[in-house]
C-alpha positions in Angstrom: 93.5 23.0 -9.6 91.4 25.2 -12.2 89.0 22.9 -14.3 89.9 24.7 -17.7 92.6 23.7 -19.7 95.6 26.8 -20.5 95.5 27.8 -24.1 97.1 25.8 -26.2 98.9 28.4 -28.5 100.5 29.5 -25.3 101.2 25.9 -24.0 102.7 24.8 -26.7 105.2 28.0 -26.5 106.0 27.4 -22.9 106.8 23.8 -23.3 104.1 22.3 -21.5 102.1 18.5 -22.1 100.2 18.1 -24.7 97.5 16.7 -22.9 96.6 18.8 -19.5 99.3 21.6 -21.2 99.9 22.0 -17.5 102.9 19.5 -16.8 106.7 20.4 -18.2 107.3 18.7 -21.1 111.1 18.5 -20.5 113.3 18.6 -17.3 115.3 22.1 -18.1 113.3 24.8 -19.2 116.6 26.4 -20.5 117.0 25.7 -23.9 120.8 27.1 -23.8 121.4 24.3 -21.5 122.7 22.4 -24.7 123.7 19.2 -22.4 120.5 18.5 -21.3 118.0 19.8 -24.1 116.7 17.0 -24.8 115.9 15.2 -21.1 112.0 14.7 -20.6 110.6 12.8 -18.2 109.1 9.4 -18.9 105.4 10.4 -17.8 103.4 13.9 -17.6 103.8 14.7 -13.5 100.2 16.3 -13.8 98.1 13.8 -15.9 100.4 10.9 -16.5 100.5 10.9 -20.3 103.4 9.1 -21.5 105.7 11.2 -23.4 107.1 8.9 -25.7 104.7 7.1 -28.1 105.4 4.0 -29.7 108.1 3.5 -31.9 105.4 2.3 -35.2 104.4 6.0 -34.7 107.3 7.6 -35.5 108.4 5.2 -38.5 105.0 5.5 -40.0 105.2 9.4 -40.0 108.2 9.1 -41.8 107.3 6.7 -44.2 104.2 8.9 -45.0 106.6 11.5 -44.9 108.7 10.2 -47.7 105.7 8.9 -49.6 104.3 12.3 -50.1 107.5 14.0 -51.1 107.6 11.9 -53.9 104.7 11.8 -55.1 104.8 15.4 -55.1 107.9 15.6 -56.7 106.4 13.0 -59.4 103.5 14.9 -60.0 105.1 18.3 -60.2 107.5 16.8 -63.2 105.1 15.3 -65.0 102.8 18.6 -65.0 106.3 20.4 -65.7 107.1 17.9 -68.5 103.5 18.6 -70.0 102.6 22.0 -70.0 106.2 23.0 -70.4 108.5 20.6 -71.5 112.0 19.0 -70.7 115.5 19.8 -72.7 118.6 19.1 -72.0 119.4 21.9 -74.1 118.8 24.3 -71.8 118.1 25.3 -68.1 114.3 23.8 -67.7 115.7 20.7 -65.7 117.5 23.4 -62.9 114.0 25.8 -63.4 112.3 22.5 -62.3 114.2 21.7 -59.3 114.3 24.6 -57.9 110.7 25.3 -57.4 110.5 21.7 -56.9 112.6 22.9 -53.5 110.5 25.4 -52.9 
């Protein structure tokens, strides 16, 4: 077994671990396999990583998820409602959402 990791640009576009980037990361490399897209195997076969992290992981990344998006979307209307002003007179509110989407 080589000593040197893959590269990772590569790794990641060949659906290997994210740890040796050697192991599969699922059990069907077809992605038009639409049944089975989503089966992974518990553990990397190569280094053992566990595929699945802790459920805490991915409730904090989308609580800090949400968190920013508001605040951005705070900030930006405040900084909208200062330098350019709101009316419901006319069509600043839509101006403001839509680049608020983008």
């Amino acid at each position: 077994m080589p000593s040197t990791k893959p590269g990772y640009f590569l790794s990641l576009l060949s659906m290997k671990c994210p740890r040796c980037r050697r192991g599969p990361m699922f059990n069907n490399s077809n992605p038009w396999n639409l049944k089975k897209v989503f089966a992974m195997p518990e553990r990397c076969p190569e280094c053992g990583q566990k595929y699945e992290l802790e459920v805490g992981f991915w409730y904090g990344t989308g609580y800090v998820s949400y968190a920013l998006s508001v605040a951005f979307c705070v900030a930006s209307f405040v900084a909208w409602y200062v330098l350019i002003g709101m009316s419901t007179e006319d069509n600043r509110v839509f101006w403001w959402m839509g680049i608020n989407i983008l």
